[in-house]
N, C-alpha and C positions, 0 to 999 in steps of 0.2 A: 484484475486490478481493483475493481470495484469501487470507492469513495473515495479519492483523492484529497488528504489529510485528513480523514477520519478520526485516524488513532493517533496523531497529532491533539488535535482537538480533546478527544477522550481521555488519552492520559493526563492531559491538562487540566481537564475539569473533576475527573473522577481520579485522581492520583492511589488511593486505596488498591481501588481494582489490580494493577500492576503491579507486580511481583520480580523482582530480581530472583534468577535463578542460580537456586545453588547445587554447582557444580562439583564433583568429584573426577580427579582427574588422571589419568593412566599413570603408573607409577613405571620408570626407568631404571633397572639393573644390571648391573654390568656391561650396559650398553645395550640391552632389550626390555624390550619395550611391552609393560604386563597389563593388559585391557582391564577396564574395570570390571567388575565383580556384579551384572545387573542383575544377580537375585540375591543380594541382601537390599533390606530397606532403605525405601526414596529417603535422598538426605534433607526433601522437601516438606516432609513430614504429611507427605497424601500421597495413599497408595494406592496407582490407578488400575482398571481393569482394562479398560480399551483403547491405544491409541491408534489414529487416522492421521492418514502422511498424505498432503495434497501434494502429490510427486511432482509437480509441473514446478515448483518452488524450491525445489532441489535440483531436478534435469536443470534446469537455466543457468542458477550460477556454476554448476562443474562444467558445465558445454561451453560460457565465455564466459571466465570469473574475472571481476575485476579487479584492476592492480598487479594480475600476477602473466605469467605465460600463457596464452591460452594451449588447452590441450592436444597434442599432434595428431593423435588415433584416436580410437573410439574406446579402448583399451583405455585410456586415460581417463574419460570422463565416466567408465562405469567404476573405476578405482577410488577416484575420488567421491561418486554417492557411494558407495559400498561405507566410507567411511565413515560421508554425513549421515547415511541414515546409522552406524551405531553410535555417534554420538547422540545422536537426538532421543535412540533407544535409549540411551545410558542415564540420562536425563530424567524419560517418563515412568521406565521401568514398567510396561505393564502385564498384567498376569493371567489374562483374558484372552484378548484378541488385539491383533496387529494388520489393521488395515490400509495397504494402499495403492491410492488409487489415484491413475496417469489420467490424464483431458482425454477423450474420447471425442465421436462425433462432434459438435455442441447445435442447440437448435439455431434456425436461421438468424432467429435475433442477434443470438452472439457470431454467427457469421462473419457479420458485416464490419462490426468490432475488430474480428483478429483480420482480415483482410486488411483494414485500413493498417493496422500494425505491422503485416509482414512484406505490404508495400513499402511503408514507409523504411521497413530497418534495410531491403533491396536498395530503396533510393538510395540511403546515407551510404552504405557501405559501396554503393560503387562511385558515389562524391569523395569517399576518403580514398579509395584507391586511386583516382584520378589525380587528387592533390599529393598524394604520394607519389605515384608516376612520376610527376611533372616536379617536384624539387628533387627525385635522385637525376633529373635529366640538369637542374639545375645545379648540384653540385658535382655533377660528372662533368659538364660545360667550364666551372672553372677548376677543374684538377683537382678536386674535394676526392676522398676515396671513400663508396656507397658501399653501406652493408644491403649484402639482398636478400628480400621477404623470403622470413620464416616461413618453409614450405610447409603446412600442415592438411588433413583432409579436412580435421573441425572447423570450416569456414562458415558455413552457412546457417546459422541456426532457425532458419527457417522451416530445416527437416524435421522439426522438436513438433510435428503435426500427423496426425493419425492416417496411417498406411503409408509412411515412409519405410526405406530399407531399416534406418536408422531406429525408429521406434520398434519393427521387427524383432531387433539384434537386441535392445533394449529392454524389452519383455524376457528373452531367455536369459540374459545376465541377471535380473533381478528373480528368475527361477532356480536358476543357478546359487545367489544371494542366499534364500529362502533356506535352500535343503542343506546349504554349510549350515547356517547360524542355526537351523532344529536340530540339529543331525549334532553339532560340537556345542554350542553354548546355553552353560548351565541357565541362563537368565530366560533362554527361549524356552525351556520345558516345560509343557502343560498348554502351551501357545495356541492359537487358533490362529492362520495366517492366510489371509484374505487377500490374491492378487489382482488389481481390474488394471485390464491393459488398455492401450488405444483402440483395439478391436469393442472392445465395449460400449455402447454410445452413449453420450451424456459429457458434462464437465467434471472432473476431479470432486470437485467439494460437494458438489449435487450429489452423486454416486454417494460417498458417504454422508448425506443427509438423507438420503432417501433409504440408505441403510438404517440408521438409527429410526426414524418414523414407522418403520413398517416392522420393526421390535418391540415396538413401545405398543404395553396393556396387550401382550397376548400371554397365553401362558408360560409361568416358569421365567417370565421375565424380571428383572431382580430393579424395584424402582429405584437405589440408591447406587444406581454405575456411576461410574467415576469415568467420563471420558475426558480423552486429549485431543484435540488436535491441531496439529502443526502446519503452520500455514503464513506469509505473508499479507495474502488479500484483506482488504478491510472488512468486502461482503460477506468475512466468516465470520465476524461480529454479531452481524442483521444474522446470517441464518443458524449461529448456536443460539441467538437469542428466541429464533423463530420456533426452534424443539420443544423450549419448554422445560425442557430439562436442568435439572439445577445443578446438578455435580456435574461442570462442565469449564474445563479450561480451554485457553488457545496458547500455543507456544508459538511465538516467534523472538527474530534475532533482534535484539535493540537497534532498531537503524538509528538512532542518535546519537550513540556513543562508536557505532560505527562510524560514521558523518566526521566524530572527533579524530577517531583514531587514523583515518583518511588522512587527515590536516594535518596530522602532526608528525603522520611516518613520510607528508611532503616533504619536509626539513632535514630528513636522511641523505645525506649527499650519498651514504657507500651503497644506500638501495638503487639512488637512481643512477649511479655507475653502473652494477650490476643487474640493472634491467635496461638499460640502454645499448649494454653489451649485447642483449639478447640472451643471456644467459639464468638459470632459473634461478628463482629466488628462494635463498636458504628456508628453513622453517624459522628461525627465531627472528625472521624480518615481516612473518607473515603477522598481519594482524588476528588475532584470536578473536573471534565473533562470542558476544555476550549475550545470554538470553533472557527473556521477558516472560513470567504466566500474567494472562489478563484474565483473571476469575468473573466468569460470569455470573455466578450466586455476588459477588458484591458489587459488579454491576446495573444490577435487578432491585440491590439495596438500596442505590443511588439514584434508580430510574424512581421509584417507589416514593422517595422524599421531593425531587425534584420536578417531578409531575403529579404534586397531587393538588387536587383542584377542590379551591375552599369552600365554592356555593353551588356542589354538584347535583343536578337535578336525579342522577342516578347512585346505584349504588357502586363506591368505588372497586374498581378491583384490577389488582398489577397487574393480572394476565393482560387485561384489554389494554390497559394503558402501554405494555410492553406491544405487543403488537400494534398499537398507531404509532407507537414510535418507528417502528421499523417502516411502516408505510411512510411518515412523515420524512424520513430518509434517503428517500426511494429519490426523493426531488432534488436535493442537490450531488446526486449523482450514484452510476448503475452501468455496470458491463452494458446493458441494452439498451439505453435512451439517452440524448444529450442533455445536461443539468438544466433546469431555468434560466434564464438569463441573469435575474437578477440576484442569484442564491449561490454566493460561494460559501465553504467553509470558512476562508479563510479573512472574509467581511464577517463573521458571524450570524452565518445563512441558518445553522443549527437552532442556536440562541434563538435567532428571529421566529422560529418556525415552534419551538417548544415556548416560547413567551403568548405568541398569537395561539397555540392550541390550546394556551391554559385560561384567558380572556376569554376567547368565544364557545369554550366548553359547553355552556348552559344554554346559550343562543344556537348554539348548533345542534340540541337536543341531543348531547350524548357523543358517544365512541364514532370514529370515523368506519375501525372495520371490523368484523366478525369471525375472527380466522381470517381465511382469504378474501373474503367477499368485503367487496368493498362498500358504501352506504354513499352514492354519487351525490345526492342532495347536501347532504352535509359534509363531502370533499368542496362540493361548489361551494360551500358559504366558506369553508378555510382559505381556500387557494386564492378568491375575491377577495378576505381580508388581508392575505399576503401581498396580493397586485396593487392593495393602497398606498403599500409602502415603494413600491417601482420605484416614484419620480424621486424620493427622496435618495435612494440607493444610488442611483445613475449619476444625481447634482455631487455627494460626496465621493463617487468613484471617480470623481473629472477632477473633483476639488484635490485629489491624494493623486491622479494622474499627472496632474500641473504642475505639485511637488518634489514630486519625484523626478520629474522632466527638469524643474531647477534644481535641483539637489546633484544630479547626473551631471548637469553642466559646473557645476561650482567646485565636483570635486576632480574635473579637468584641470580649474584652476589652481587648484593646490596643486596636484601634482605636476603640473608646469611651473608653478611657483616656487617650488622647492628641487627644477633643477639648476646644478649650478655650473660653473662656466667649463666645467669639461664637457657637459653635453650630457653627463648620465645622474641621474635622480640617485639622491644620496638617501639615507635614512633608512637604518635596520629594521626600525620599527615600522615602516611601512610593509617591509616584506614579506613579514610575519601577521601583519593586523589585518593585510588585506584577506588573508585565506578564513578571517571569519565566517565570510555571506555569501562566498565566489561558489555558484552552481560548479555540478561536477562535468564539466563541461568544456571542449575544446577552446582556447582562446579565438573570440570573432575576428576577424579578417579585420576587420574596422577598429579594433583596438590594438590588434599589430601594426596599423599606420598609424595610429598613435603613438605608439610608442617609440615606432622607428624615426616617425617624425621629429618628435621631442629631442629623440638622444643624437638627431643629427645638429640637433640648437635651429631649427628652422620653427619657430612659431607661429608664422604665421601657415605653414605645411600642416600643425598640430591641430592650430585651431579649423582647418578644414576637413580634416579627416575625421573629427571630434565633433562635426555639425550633425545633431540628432534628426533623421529623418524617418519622423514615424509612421506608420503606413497610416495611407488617406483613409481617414475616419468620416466615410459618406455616412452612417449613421448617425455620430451624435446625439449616444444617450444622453437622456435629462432635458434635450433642448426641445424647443416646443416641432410636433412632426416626429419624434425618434421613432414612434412605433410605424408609423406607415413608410419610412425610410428603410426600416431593418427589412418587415415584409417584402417589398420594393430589389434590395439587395441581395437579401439571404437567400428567397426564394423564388427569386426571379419573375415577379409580376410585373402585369405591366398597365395594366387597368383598375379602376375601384372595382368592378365587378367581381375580376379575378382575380382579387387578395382576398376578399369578404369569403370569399369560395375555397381559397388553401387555406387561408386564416380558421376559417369551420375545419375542414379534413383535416389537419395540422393538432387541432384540440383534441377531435375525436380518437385521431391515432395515436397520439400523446396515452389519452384517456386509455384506451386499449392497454397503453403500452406498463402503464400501473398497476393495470387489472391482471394482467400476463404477467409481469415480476412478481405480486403479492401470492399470484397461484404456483408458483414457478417455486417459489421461498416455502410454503407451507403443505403443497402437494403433488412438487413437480411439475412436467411440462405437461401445459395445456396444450399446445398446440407448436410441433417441429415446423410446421412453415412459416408461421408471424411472422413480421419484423416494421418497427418501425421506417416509413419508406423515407424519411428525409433528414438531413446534415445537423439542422438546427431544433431547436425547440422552440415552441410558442412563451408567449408572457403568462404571468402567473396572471396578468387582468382578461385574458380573455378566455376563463376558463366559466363559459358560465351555459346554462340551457344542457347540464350537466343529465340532470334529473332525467331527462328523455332519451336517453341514448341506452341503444339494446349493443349490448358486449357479447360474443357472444366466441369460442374458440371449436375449430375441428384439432383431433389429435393428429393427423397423418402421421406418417412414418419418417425416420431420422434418413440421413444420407449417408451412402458408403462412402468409407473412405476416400477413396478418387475424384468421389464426386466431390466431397468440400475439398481435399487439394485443389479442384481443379474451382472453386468458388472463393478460395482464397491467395492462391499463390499466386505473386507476379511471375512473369515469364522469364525474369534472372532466376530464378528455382525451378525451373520445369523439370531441371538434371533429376529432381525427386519423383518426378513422374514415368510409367512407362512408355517407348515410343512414341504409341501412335496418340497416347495424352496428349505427349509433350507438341507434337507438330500444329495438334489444334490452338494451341497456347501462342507457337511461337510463329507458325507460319501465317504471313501475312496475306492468302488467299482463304485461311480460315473462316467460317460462317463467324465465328464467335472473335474474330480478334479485335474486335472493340471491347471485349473485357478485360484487356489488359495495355492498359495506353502502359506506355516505355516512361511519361512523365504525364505530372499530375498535378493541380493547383494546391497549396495550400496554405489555410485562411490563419492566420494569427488569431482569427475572432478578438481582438481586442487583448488575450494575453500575452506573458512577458517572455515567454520562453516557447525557444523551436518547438519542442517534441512536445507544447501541449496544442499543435495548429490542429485545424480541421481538415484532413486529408479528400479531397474532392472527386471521389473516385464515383465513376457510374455503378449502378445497383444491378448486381446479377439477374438476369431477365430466368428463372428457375427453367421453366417449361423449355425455352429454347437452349439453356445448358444440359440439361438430360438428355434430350432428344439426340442432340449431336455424340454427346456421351456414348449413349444407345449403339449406336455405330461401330462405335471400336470397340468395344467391351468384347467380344469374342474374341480378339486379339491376344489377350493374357495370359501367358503362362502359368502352370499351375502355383510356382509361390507367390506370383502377383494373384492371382484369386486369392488365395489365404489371406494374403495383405489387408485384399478389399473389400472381406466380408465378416461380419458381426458376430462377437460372438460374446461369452457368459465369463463372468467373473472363476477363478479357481482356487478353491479351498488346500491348504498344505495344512497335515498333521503329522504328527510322531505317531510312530504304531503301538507306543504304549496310549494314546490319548482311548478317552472309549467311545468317541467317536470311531476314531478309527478303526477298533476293533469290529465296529458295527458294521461302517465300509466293510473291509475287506470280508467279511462272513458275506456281505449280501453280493459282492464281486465273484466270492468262488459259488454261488449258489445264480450267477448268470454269467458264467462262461461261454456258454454255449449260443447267449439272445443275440438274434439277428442283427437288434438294435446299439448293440454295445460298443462295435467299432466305431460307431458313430456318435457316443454319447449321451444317445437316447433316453439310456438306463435310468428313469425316473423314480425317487424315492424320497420322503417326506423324515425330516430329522426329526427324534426325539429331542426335546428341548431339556428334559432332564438329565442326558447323558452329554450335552452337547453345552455345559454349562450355560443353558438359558436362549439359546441360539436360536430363534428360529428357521424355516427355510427348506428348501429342496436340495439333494445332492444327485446328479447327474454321471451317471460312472461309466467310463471307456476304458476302451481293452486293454492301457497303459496305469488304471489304478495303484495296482498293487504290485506289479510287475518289478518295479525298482531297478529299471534301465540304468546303466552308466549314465550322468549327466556330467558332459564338456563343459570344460572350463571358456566362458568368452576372453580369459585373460593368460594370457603365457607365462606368466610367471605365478597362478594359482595352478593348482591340482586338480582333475580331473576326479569325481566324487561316482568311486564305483561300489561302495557299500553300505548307501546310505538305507535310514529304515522311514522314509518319509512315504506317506499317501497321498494322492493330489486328487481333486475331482471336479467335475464341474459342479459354480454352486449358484441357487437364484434364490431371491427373497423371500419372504412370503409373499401372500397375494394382497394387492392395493387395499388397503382401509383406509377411510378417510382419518388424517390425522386430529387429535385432541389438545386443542392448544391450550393446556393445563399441566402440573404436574401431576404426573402419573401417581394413582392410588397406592398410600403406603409408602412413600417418598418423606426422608429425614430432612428436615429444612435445617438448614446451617445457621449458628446462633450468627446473631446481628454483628454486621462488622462494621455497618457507619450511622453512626447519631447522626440527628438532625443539625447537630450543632458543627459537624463535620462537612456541612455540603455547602459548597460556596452560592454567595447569594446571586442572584440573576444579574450580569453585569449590564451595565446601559448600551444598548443596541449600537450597532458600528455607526449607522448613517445619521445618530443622534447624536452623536459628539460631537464637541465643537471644538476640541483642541486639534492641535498640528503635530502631529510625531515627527518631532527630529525639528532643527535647526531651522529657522527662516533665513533663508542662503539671500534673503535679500538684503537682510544689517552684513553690517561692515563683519568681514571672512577676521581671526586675531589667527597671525602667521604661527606654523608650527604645531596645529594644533587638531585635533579632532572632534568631530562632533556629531551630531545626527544618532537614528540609529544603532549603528557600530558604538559608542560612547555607552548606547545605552543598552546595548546588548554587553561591553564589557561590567559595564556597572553594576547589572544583574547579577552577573554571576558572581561577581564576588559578595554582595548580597548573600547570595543562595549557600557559596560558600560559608559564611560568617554564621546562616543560618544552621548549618550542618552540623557547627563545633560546638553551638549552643550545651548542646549533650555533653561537652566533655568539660564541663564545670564552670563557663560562663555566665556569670548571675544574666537572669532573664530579665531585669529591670535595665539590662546597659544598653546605652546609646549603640544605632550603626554608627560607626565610627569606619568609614570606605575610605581606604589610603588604595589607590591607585598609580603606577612608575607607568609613565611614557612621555615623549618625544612630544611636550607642548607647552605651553605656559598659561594659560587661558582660556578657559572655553564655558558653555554650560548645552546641558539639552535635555528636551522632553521626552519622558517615557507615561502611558498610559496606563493605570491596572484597575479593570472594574469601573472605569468612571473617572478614576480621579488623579487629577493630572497633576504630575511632579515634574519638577527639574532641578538637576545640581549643581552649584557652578564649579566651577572648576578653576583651582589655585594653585601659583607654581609654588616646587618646592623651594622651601628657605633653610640654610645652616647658620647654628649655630657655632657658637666662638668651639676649636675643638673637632669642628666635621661631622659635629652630631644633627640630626634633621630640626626641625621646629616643631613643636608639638601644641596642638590647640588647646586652650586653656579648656575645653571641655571633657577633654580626651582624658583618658586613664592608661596607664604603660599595660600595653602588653594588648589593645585595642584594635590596634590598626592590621587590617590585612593588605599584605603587598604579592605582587605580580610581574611583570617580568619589567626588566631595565629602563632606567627613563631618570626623567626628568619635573615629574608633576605628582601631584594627587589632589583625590577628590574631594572634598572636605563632606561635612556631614550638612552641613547648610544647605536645607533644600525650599525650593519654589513654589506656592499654591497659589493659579491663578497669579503670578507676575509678581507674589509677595511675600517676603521671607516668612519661613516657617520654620519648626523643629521637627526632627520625627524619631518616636524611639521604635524598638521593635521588641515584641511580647512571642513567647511562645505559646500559639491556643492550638491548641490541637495537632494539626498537620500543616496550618497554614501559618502567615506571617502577617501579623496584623499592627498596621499603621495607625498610628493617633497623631493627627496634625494639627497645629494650631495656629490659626494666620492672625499675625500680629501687624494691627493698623497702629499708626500713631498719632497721636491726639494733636492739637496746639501746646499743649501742657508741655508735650514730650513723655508723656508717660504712653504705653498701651492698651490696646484692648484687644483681649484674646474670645477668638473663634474655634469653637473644635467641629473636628468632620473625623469620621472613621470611616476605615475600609482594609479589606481582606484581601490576601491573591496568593497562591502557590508559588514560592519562587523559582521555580523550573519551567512556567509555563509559557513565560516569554521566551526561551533561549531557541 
């Protein structure tokens, strides 16, 4: 998961970086269907050599995709990756190597992480079945006629976890995968195809990061590779940025335009006929997922401008600067540590964090870290000037709490106010406008009595149901006491002595917990046992006596498979485990069955949505889960041993490749070694015949042999004359990595000016404006505002901005003609500082039927939107006071010149100007 709106933020601020992908797409004749052609040239105009598939980003959505049927067999969801992963090839097209690689093991830190995860997805799902149960029992009660649950096996995706049957079966489909596509397509030829299954331990992305690092500066290795890789997680960000590496993209799907296309295939009555029926859904109702490159070389461009520091006592240099950024990131969030309290993204936790490092640069004597090694003395002077700003964060996060809390309630009242005497809420436009901001998400139980309330015409039912009770906020950040409060609640103290006492161990572990991610990101795992031992995090203020503290990690060894099922799964998944597992899990005479309570607390911590609560689940006690482990583990059958023991990544080649040829020479010259059934057969690759590769190859008695390989699907062919080689394959050995680019590396011309980076916007907690409406002036009926107003507004903005290019003189007025369901309104939007509002006028006809037009306006100006009754005028608000605003085209962005006009006694004006900059896409 890693930084929760990360690449929200990023694309916002660095819009360059991202790349619309351009897609070529299978062509249909006569009714079949002709795959694309991936060895002619990327139509992206970069032609890469290696892509890396973080597979766990593919396995999830074909196992439960949303929107559509989920899959019956297992046979279904390897059909469907079989497809993602060629379109994704189709995409990258690479000509090197094709790596990937499934979650494995992960060290204890991330443990605790996916544990909380696959409790919580047990809870819900057996809440939805219950509420399911319980309305077919209520529409079978009044002679309703129930359709009954689609019986599938795909129910659980909990098995999506190392030494399940399922990941099993999943590694030989994707073997399967491998030897068609070298074996038949031309695009795979010359391929080097790299499989790391669940048997392998480590995370997905680590696995390939720790491949690329132990490549990098040996011999034969080529400095200007061009990787890809594909991946959701935002921590792929922090760690392509961590390689160093400059020819480096990430491919993912646009979730923003996915998010649209969501919304808008809601409005399909004949889809949701046809998924209501239970019946699949055609292909031309599916949405088509759109993709995203985020280049990291213009990344690096942007980090480079934006962090550069004017009165540097050092010499500057992006490496370093690149690497404190990733540490500085580390803090508002990380698969392994809870964020700061005070440091969201979406406060502008970033901003704050990259404004304060560029300030105390010089007082902090320099770079925070050195590669991985962190410089704790001058963390403590950061982190203490971040903790200055606490109280301020906390007073504006109540002041925009408070808001919201009226804003919530006022827009009960419209929608009670616009129902009319049949009982049901009229206005198309509501229909439609609500699916703006509406999380994806079941409707709450609480807003079903609202609405059932409302349409029965009982109001005063509505306004009960509609009474906002927010959980008891014993804390009470900002107020005077909040931090001895939190301590007191979060962590269950109950003296001064023993806060001062977790309060210390709470920093320190913290502190560890930094030092462990920066080593984790730059040189792998330090240490498989670690793990942060508590729910919460400490303040960024009491991070101090920094300087003294010895860090220090043991490596031990990762856990078998069974063991973290049996350290992460709730006991509704035990069915994943074998027998005499599962009885420890579920039997309640078991030593260990306090590691799986049936229910669990969990904390809202202050945010707004379920699935981002803090899951309150007790900490695996290690020692006493092995030892019982210990026990049964002789019990296993031999494919359960295979299951649950570790093993090496495997190399597929074509027999024309010259690697291969080397294999199999060195295979028929050890037929005979003792060690060869077993895969023993150790041998060091040529990096010259092996295009640059370094590594060991591992060879068993099935090499070269070229067995029939089974099809896992019935409706594919069984591949009995394929010419593929497979082997076991390992890295080279550890070097510490060099966080520089590699010697003899082309750096890419400049892709952003200085004059290209938007300027530091005014910190969250330092603004004094109110986004959206003050719900406390008098409501003008019919209308909208807040917000939503101003999230419509934008986009037609953004819009206007778009067409600029098709021959709109760049000196013209925004001229926002907006249609909807209101007659009056106005509201504020924020950008960078500077605070606007536009009012909002109904529309007038002219004699004829024709609209009214402002005398400012020019024909052919206005952009309109869907059906209504209003628009926006171009009059807009600075500080409570009419202003004009045009819009220029500079660069990439959209830049405002305002001018506030006071009026005299005269009656004449006097004009004030203020500028400011902002991307128009970055609000939406």
């Amino acid at each position: 998961m890693g930084i929760p709106a990360f690449y929200r933020w990023l694309s916002g601020k660095y819009p360059l970086a991202v790349v619309n992908v351009l897609e070529e797409l299978p062509e249909v004749v006569n009714a079949q269907t002709i795959p694309v052609d991936s060895s002619k040239p990327n139509p992206n105009g970069i032609e890469y050599h290696n892509l890396y598939l973080d597979m766990n980003n593919i396995i999830h959505p074909c196992f439960h995709p949303e929107n559509q049927p989920a899959p019956k067999n297992y046979e279904e969801v390897f059909v469907s990756m079989f497809k993602y992963i060629d379109r994704i090839f189709s995409i990258v097209r690479p000509r090197k190597l094709l790596f990937m690689a499934i979650d494995g093991v992960a060290p204890r830190a991330k443990m605790n992480q996916q544990r909380a995860r696959r409790f919580r997805a047990a809870k819900d799902a057996a809440d939805a079945a219950a509420e399911a149960e319980k309305l077919r029992h209520e529409l079978q009660r009044v002679g309703e006629e129930v359709v009954p649950p689609v019986q599938t096996k795909v129910l659980d995706s909990n098995v999506i976890t190392p030494g399940t049957q399922f990941m099993a079966a999943l590694s030989l489909a994707l073997q399967y995968y491998i030897h068609l596509r070298l074996n038949n397509d031309p695009g795979w030829h010359g391929l080097k195809v790299i499989l790391s299954d669940a048997n392998v331990p480590g995370e997905g992305e680590h696995k390939i990061m720790s491949y690329i690092r132990l490549q990098r500066n040996l011999p034969a290795f080529d400095p200007n590779t061009k990787h890809c890789l594909y991946g959701l997680d935002a921590d792929l960000i922090m760690l392509a940025l961590a390689t160093h590496e400059v020819h480096f993209s990430i491919l993912r799907e646009d979730v923003f335009a996915l998010r649209e296309n969501e919304k808008n295939r809601d409005h399909c009555p004949e889809q949701d006929n046809i998924k209501g029926e239970g019946l699949p859904v055609p292909e031309n109702y599916l949405m088509k997922l759109k993709f995203q490159f985020l280049h990291i070389w213009v990344l690096r461009d942007y980090l480079k401008h934006d962090l550069k520091i004017s009165d540097s006592p050092v010499k500057a240099e992006l490496e370093r600067l690149i690497d404190d950024f990733v540490f500085m990131c580390l803090f508002v969030g990380n698969d392994f540590l809870p964020h700061i309290p005070s440091l969201e993204i979406s406060e502008g936790a970033i901003d704050l964090l990259m404004a304060i490092y560029k300030k105390e640069f010089s007082r902090m004597g320099g770079y925070l870290t050195d590669s991985f090694e962190v410089d704790l003395e001058r963390v403590e002077h950061f982190i203490q000037a971040v903790g200055s700003h606490e109280n301020a964060i906390f007073r504006r996060r109540n002041q925009v709490q408070r808001e919201r809390d009226i804003r919530d309630r006022k827009l009960l009242y419209i929608k009670l106010g616009r129902t009319g005497s049949s009982g049901k809420t009229s206005g198309n436009f509501w229909s439609s406008f609500n699916q703006l901001d509406t999380p994806n998400s079941q409707t709450p139980k609480k807003q079903l009595d609202i609405d059932n309330a409302s349409s029965n015409g009982s109001y005063g039912m509505a306004l009960n149901a509609s009474e906002h009770h927010p959980v008891d906020d014993k804390i009470r950040l900002g107020e005077e006491g909040w931090k001895e409060r939190y301590y007191d609640e979060k962590f269950e103290v109950e003296t001064e002595d023993y806060l001062k006492r977790v309060r210390k161990d709470a920093v320190l572990k913290y502190t560890e917990g930094i030092c462990w991610v920066m080593h984790y990101y730059y040189n792998g795992v330090c240490s498989w046992q670690w793990f942060y031992p508590y729910h919460y995090a400490p303040f960024a203020s009491d991070f101090y006596g920094l300087e003294n503290l010895e860090i220090r990690f043991s490596l031990g060894f990762p856990f078998k498979p069974f063991d973290q099922l049996m350290g992460v799964l709730p006991a509704a998944s035990a069915h994943a485990l074998p027998l005499f597992y599962r009885r420890l899990m579920t039997d309640s005479s078991s030593p260990i069955a306090d590691f799986y309570p049936s229910d669990f607390l969990l904390d809202m911590n202050g945010k707004r949505y379920s699935w981002q609560a803090v899951c309150k689940l007790p900490f695996i006690k290690e020692s006493h889960l092995l030892a019982e482990i210990a026990k049964v583990e002789l019990t296993l059958t031999d494919e359960e041993r295979q299951r649950n023991c570790l093993g090496l990544d495997v190399l597929f080649l074509h027999v024309e490749h010259p690697l291969a040829t080397k294999i199999v020479s060195s295979y028929n010259r050890n037929k005979d070694h003792p060690k060869l059934s077993k895969g023993k057969v150790k041998r060091k690759i040529d990096p010259e015949i092996s295009g640059g590769m370094n590594g060991y190859t591992y060879i068993h008695d099935k090499t070269a042999c070229f067995p029939e390989i089974c099809s896992p699907v019935k409706d594919l062919m069984d591949i009995s004359n394929h010419q593929i080689v497979s082997v076991f394959y390992k890295c080279p050995p550890f070097h510490p990595h060099i966080p520089q680019p590699p010697e003899g590396v082309c750096m890419p011309r400049r892709s952003v000016s200085k004059k290209r980076v938007l300027s530091m916007p005014v910190l969250w907690h330092e603004k004094t404006a109110v986004l959206g409406r003050l719900f406390s002036e008098r409501h003008v009926p019919n209308s909208i505002s807040g917000p939503w107003l101003a999230r419509l507004a934008h986009r037609l903005v953004s819009q206007y901005y778009l067409e600029k290019k098709k021959g709109i003189p760049e000196s013209a007025c925004i001229s926002c003609s907006m249609l909807c369901d209101a007659e009056e309104t106005d509201f504020k939007v924020e950008t960078n500082g500077l605070r606007l509002s536009a009012s909002f006028e109904p529309r007038k006809k002219r004699r004829g039927g024709e609209k009214a037009r402002s005398r400012k306006m020019k024909s052919g100006e206005w952009k309109k939107t869907s059906a209504g009754s209003g628009y926006i005028s171009e009059n807009l608000l600075f500080d409570s006071e009419k202003t004009s605003c045009k819009a220029k085209r500079k660069d990439e962005s959209l830049s405002t010149h305002t001018e506030t006009r006071k009026r005299k006694r005269s009656g004449r004006r006097k004009k004030n100007s203020t500028e400011s900059t902002f991307t128009p896409m970055s609000y939406m």
